[in-house]
N, C-alpha and C positions, 0 to 999 in steps of 0.2 A: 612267369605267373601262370597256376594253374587254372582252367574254365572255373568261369562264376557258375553255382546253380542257378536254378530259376527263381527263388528266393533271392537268393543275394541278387539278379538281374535283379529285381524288382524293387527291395531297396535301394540297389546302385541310379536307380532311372528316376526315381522319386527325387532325393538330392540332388541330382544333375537340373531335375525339372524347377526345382523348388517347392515341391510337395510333401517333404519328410518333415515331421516336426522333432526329430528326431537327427540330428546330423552326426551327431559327436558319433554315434552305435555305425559310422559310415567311415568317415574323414576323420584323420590322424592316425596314430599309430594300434596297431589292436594283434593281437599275439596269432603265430599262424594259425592253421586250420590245424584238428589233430590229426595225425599219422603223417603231418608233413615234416621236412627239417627246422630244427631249431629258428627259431627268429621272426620277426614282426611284419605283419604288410601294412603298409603306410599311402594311406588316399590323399588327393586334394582336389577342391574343384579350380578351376581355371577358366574360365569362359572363353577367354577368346587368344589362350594358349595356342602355337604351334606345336610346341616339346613342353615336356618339364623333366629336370634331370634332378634327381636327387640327391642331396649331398651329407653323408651318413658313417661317421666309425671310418674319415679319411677316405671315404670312397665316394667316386659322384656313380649313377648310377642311374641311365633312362628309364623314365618312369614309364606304362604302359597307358595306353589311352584307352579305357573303357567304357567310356558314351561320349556321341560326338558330341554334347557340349560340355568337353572339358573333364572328365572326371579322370583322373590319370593313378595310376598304382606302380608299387614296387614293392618288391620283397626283398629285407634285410637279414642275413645272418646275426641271428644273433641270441645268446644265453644269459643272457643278466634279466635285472627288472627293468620291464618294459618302459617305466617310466626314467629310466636314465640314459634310455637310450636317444641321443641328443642330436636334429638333422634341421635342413633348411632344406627348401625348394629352390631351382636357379630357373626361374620362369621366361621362356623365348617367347618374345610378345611382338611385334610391329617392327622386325627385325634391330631389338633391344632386347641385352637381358636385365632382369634384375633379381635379386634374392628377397624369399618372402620368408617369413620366418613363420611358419602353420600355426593360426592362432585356434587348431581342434589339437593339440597338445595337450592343453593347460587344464586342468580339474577348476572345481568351480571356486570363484571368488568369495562370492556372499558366506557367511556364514549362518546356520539354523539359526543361533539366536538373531541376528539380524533380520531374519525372517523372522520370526516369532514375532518379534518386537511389531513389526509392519505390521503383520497380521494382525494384531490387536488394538492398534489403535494408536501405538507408545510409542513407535522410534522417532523420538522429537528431535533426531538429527539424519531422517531421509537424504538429504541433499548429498551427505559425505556416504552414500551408498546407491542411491540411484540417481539415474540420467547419466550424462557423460562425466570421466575420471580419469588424467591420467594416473597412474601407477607403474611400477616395477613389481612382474612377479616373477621369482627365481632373480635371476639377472637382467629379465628383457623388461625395456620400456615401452609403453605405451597405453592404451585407452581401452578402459572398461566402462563397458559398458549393462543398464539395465532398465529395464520399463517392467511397468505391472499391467497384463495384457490376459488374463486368465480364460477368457471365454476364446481367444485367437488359435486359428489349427494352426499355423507360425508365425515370429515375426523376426525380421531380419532387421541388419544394420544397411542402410545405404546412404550412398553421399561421391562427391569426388572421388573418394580413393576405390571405388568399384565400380562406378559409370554408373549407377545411381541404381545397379541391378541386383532388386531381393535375390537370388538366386546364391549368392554370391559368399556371404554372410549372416547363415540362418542362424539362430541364435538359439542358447539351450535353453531350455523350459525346466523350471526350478520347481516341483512336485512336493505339496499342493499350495504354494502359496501363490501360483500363477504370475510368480515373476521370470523375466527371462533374460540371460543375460549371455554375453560374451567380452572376449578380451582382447583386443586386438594389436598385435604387436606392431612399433614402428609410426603409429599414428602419433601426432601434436597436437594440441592447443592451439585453434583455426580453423580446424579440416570442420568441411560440411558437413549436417547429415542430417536422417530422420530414422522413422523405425517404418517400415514395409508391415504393413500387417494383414495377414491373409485370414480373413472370417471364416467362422464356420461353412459359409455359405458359398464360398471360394471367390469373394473380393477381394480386390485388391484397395489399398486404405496406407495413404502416405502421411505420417502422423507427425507434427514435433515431437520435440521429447519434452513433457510435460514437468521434468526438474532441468531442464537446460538452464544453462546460466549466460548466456548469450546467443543474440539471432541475429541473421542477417536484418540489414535496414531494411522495414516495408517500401514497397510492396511483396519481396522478395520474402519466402517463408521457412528459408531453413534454418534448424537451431543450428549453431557454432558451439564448438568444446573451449570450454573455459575452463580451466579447476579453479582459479581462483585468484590468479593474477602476481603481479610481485608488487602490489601495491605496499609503502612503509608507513602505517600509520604514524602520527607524530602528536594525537590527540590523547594521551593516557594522562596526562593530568587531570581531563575533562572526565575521560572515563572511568578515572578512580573517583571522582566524585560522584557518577550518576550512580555508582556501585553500593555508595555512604551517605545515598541522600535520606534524608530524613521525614519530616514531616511535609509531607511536595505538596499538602492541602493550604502549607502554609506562606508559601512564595507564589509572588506575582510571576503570572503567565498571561503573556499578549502574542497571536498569532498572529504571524503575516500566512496567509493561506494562498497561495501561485500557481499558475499552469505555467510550467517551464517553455512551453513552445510559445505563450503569444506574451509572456512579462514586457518582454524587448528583442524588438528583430534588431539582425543586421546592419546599420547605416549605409546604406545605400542600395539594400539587397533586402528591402523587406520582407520577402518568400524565406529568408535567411532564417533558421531559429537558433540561437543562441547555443553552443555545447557545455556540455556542464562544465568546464573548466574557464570558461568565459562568462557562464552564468556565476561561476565563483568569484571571479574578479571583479563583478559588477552587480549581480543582485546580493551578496552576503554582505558587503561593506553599506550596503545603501539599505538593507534591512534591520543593520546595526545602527546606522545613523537614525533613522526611525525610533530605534529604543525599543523595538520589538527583543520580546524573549523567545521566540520560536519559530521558524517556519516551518507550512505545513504544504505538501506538496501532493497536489493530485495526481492520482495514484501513476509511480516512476514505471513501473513494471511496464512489460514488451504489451501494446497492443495494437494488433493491424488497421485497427481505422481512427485515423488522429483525431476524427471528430465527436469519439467516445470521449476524449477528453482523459480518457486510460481507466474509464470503469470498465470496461470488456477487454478485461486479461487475456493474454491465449499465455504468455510466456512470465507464470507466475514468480519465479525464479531469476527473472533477466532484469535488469535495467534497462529500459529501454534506451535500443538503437542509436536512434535519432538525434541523440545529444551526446554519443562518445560510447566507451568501452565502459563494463563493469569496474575498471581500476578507475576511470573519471569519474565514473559516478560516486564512486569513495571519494578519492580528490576533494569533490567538491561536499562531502558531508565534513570532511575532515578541518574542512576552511570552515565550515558552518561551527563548527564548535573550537574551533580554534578565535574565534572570534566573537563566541560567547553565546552560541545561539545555538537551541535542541532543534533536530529533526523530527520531524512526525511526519509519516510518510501514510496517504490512504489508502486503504487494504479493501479489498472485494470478495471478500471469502459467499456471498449472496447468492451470486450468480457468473454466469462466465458465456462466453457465446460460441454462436452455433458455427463459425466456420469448417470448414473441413477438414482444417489441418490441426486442429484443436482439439478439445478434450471432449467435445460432442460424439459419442458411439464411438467409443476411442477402440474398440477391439471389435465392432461389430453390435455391440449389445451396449444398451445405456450401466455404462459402469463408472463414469465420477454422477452424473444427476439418477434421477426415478425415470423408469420405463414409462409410468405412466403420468400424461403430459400435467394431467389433474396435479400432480405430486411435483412433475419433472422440467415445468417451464413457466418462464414469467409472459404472457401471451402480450402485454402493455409492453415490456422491452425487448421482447421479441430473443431472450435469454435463456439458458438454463438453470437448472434451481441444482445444488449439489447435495446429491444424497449422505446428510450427514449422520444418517445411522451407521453408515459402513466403515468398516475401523479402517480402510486402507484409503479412504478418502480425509478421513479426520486424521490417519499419519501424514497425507499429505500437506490438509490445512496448516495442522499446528507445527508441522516443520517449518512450514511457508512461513510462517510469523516471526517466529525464531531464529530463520533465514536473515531474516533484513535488522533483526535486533540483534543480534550477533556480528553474522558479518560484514554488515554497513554500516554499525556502529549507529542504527537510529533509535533515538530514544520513545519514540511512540507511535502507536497506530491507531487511525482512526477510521473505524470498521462500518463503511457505509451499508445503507441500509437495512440495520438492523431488524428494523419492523417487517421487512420485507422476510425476513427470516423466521420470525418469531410468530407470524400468524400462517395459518396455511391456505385462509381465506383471503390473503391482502389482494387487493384489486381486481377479484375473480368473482363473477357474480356467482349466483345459485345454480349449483349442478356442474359449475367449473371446476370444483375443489373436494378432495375427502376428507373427513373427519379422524382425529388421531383414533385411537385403542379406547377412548372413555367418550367417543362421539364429542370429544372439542376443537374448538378451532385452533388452538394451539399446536405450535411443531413442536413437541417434545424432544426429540435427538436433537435439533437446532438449538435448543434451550441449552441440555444438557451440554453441545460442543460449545458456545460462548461459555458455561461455568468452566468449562475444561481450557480454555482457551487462556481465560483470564487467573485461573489460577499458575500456569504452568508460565506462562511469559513475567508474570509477577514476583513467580518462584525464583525461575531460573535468570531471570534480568532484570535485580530489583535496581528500583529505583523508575524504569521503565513506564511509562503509562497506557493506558487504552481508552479510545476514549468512543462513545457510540452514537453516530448518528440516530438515533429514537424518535417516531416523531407520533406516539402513542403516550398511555398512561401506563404502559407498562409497569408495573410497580416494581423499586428497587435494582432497577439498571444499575447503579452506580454505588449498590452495595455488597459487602461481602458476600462472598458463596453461602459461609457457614452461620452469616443470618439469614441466608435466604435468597439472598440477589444474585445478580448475574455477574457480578465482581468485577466490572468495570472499572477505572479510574473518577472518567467524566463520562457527561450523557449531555450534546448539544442540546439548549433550550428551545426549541424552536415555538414554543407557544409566546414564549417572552420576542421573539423576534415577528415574528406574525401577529402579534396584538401593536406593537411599536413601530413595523411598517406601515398596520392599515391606520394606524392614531395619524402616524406625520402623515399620511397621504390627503387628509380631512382640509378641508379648508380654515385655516387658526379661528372665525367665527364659530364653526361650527366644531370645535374639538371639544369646549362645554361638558356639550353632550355625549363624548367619548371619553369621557377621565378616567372612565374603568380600565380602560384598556391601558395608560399608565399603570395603573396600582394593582391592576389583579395578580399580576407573578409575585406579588407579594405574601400572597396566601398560600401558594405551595415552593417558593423559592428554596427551602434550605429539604426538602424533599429526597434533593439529588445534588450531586455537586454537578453544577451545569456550567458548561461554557454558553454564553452569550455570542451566535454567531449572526455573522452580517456576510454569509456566506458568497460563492459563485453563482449557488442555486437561487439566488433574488434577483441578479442583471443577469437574465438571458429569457429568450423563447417569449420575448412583449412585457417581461415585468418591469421594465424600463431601467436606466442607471440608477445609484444611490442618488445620485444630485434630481435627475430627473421625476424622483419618485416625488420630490418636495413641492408642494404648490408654491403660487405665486410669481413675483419678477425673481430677477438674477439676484436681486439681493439677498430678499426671503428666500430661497433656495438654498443659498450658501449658508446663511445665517442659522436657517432650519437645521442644515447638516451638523453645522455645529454644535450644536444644542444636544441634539440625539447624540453622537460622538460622547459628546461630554456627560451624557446619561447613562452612557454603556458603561463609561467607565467607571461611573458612581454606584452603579449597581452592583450588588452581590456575585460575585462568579469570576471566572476567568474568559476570556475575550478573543475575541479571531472577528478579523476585518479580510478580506478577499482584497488581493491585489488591484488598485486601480480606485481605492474606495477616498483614497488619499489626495485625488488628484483633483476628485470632481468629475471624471469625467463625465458626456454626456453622453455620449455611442453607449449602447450596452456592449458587453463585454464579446467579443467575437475571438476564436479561438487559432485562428488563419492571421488575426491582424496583430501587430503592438500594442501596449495601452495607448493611449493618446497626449505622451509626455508634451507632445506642443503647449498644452494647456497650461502647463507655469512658467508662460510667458505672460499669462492674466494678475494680478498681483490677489484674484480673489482667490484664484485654483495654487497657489503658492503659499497662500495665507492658510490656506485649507492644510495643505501639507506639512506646515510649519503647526498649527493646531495639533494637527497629531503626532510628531514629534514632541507635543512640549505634553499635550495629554499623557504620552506613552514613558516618559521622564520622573514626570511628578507619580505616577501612579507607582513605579518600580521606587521613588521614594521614599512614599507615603504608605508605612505596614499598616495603616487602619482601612486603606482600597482595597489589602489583600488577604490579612494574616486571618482573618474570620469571616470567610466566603462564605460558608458551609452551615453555617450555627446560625440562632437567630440572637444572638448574643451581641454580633459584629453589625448590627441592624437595628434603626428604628427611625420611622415616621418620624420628621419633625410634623406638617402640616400636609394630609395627603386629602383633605378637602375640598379644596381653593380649588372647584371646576368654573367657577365662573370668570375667575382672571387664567385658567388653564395651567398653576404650577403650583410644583410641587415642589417640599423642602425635606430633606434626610439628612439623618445623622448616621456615619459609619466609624466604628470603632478597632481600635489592633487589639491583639490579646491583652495589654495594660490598657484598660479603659479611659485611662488619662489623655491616651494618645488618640484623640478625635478629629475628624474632618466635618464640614459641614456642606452639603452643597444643596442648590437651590437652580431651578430650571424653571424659564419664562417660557411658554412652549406659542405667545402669541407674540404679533410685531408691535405690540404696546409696551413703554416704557414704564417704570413702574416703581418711580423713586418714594426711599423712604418706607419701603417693604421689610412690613416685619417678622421677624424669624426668633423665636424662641432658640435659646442656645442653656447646654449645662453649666457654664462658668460665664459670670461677668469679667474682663480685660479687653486685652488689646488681640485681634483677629485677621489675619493675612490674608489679604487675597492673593490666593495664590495661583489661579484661573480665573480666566474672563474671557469668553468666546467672542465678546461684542469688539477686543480692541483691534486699534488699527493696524497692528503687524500681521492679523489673521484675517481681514478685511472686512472688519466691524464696523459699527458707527464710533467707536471710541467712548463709549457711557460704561461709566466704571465708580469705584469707589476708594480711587487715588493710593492703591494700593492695599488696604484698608481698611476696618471702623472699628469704633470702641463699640461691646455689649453693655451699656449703661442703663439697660432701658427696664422695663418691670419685667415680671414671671409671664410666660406666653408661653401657647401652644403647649401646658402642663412642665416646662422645665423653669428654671428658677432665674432667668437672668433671658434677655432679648437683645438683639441688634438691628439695625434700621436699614438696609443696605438702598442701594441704586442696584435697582434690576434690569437689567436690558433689554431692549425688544430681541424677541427668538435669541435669550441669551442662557448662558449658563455661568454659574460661579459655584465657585469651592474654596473654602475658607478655612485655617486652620487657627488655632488660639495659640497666640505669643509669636507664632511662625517661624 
């Protein structure tokens, strides 16, 4: 080898140090110098090399060592194109050799359009491009990789397979779309790693990889290379129907809603939590027995503090740890629909946290949130707010969603805190917050990515739902883009659940005086298509358990439960009940413990459970609970005056109006026989619910199955029935049955 200039010293000392951002113009092969003979000089760094010998055109050939840490050179004869000229290194290391195959060979992977697509906002399939991959290029195997890092002077790959040393494996910088990548030959599916990334400012910054698809188990923070697993779906019957579904306003949907860590610990190892293949064995067959049509699962993605409960994502992309591999976590969606039941899986596109090894200052500079805090942090959860004007943040998002509807095969998301997105004032007083472009408090880009959001997972995953946590007037959450709305599916009710917590909280004397709070979602009901949730967010943090919210003794309590239970289901909308709500229990919900299945050893907390089994049966029976949620067509008041006995009677309808239910709810512990209920058809009328009998641990006051409408015109309809009402009871009646 001939003397380096002082130039080339200076590059060569740069890459040895890990200061070039620039490696590839170093490392690998590069044609000689001119006026010298024919053929290429070929670098590699090595760190903690003795020798390295080249192996080149049948020839090995010691390489020369030009900074002592590691940067070794050779010169090969040679007259053809540089690029076919084909060598390995034989690396003498810790007195072992091994051969490394130089992955500063290889020209770049990504292609422009690939970029382009990123850069703008579009590549709605990120995932199969950034974070870790393996691949084959030319004939060698192994792992590409790449991160969007544009403000970084470089970032490297590190992990196990280089002692965790940025020096090692700087990565090329892809001009100007500020992504960087490399390819690393020989690497699997398992090896550790993160991205090393050096600031502007010459920090050092140990990052996940923000598309990993698996991480080690917390506390532990490296991401894992997954490409994808060899999981074989066996669910394509199910998914050619979600493909061919039709009218989805018009099928019953009942949520089981679950934290997979505290559903059911281990038997005998309550620290134990369940792995999703075990959670398949045992919560999808007992969600099914339920008669639920869905579960909804708070949110599965990687996050480091279990008591986020998995709203503070770090590893948007992964499954969380904790309950198996990314193939388990399919497994067990795959049992979920194999058994007749959609996933909905909750999504945090809102905000994300501040750890260090996450997506806060991910290159130095606030590049997934806003620099500034006014803009760039929720100060109440101590989170980040994600800058969604930036098109490479909204590639991110909307691949993320497409990610888990694609390839976990889940049929919906449910996009917590919405409002949290939609205002820029939300929870920030005066002088906390800036005003959009026309001085409002609207996020405008937040807006515009939920209409982008909702169109494109609709597009490209029909059948698919979204559905929005909202807890504003936001207008037309749950209607088309192209009349205007945010193109949602559903939009949780929460005023219908916060007027019907604090009603049953009342003491039954004094609810009278509260009737409103029954009947007002009646006025904006068909507004939005809403799900009715009796969510996580009621049992925690002192709002007491569902049973516990009920006044009075243990009877009234259960009996209360019942009642409401059997409201929700008469009401307009589709439904989600929070794991544990079945049970009664009386602990609020804690996310370290089990539920408290002891409790149906009680025949009232059994009773309770068998109630919602048999609510969740008849309603999937019964198209007039379902098939006209939406409309106020499927709706009407029989008697919604009656504040001084505290109940109320409705009539719901399926799309053939012939096909009618009737139900009526005693919302006091007064008996109340002989109660009359206007009805559209004089005959004979099923009872086909009764909260008060003794299988669900009622008083047993019923109407023996029961009663003829014989009676005169009431309540404006043409024909009446006299029933037995129960105390804190409910019934639902159907004609002929």
């Amino acid at each position: 080898m001939s003397p380096v200039t002082r130039s080339e010293a200076r590059a060569l000392g740069a890459v040895a140090d890990g200061l070039s951002d620039d490696p590839f113009a170093v490392l690998g092969r590069h044609p000689a110098p001119a006026g010298r003979p024919a053929g290429a000089v070929i670098r590699t760094l090595q760190l903690t090399a003795s020798a390295v010998d080249l192996v080149a055109g049948g020839h090995v050939i010691p390489m020369e060592r030009q900074h002592k840490n590691g940067l070794f050179a050779a010169f090969v004869p040679w007259d053809g194109p540089l690029d076919a000229l084909g060598y390995l290194f034989r690396v003498h290391e810790d007195g072992a050799v091994r051969e490394v195959v130089d992955p500063y060979q290889f020209g770049p992977v990504l292609t422009d359009f690939d970029l382009h697509l990123f850069a703008e906002g579009t590549h709605y399939r990120a995932w199969e491009q950034m974070g870790s991959r393996e691949r084959t290029v030319g004939s060698v195997s192994g792992v590409h990789f790449a991160v969007w890092a544009p403000n970084a002077q470089r970032v490297s790959v590190v992990g196990d397979f280089n002692r965790w040393d940025g020096r090692a494996h700087v990565m090329r910088r892809l001009v100007p779309s500020g992504v960087w990548e490399l390819f690393l030959p020989g690497l699997r599916d398992g090896a550790r790693y993160k991205f090393e990334v050096r600031t502007r400012e010459g920090h050092l910054l140990e990052k996940a990889d923000p598309y990993a698809r698996a991480f080690e188990t917390p506390p532990q923070t490296a991401s894992v290379v997954s490409t994808g697993g060899t999981y074989v779906w066996q669910d394509g019957e199910w998914m050619r129907g979600r493909a061919a579904l039709g009218e989805w306003r018009e099928r019953p949907m009942s949520i089981y809603e679950v934290h997979l860590g505290s559903w059911r610990r281990r038997e005998g190892d309550p620290q134990y939590s369940l792995s999703y293949r075990e959670l398949a064995a045992s919560l999808v067959p007992y969600v099914r027995d339920l008669g639920y049509t869905h579960i909804e699962l708070l949110p599965a993605m990687e996050h480091p503090f279990f008591g986020s409960w998995g709203y503070q994502v770090v590893g948007f992309y992964a499954p969380s740890s904790r309950f198996g591999t990314p193939d388990d976590f399919r497994y067990f969606v795959d049992q979920c629909h194999q058994h007749g039941l959609g996933v909905i899986l909750d999504w945090v596109p809102g905000h994300f946290p501040k750890d260090e090894h996450g997506l806060r200052r991910f290159d130095g500079t606030a590049l997934y949130e806003h620099e500034d805090p006014r803009r760039g942090e929720h100060q109440e959860w101590g989170t980040l707010v994600f800058n969604y004007g930036r098109d490479e943040v909204r590639t991110f998002l909307l691949s993320n969603a497409l990610f888990w509807l694609e390839e976990f095969h889940a049929d919906g998301l449910r996009v917590d805190a919405v409002a949290s997105m939609l205002y820029l004032d939300y929870s920030r007083r005066e002088g906390e917050w800036l005003p959009n472009e026309h001085g409002g408090r609207e996020n405008l880009e937040a807006v515009e990515f939920l209409k982008q959001l909702n169109v494109v997972t609709h597009g490209r995953q029909p059948g698919t739902v979204t559905i929005a946590e909202e807890s504003t007037s936001w207008p037309a959450v749950s209607r088309p883009t192209y009349e205007g709305g945010l193109g949602f599916t559903y939009k949780w009710n929460m005023g219908w659940m916060h007027d019907m917590l604090a009603y049953m909280r009342e003491d039954p004397v004094h609810r009278r005086w509260h009737h409103g709070q029954i009947t007002f979602s009646m006025l904006y009901a068909f507004t939005e298509n809403f799900v009715l949730p009796f969510s996580h967010d009621e049992v925690v943090y002192g709002k007491r358990s569902m049973l516990e919210k009920m006044p009075g003794d243990a009877w009234q309590q259960h009996a209360s439960l019942r009642a409401l239970y059997g409201y929700l289901f008469a009401h307009p909308g589709k439904k989600l009940m929070f794991m544990g709500a079945e049970l009664g229990q009386r602990h609020e919900w804690n996310h370290d413990a089990s539920l408290d299945w002891g409790t149906l050893s009680d025949p009232r907390h059994s009773g309770l459970q068998r109630w919602v089994r048999d609510l969740n049966a008849v309603y999937r029976h019964e198209p007039s609970l379902y098939e006209v949620d939406f409309d106020g067509r499927g709706f009407s008041w029989i008697d919604c005056h009656d504040a001084d006995h505290s109940v109320v009677s409705l009539l719901r309808k399926a799309r053939d109006e012939a096909d009618f239910s009737v139900a009526v709810v005693n919302f006091t512990p007064v008996p109340r026989p002989g109660y009359l209920v206007g009805v559209p058809d004089a005959g004979w009328y099923r009872e086909l619910l009764n909260s008060d009998l003794a299988i669900y641990g009622g008083s047993n006051m019923g109407n023996d199955g029961g009663v003829r409408a014989d009676g005169p015109p009431a309540h404006g309809f043409p024909a009446s029935v006299r029933v037995m009402l129960p105390p804190l009871g409910f019934l639902l009646l159907k004609k002929g049955g």
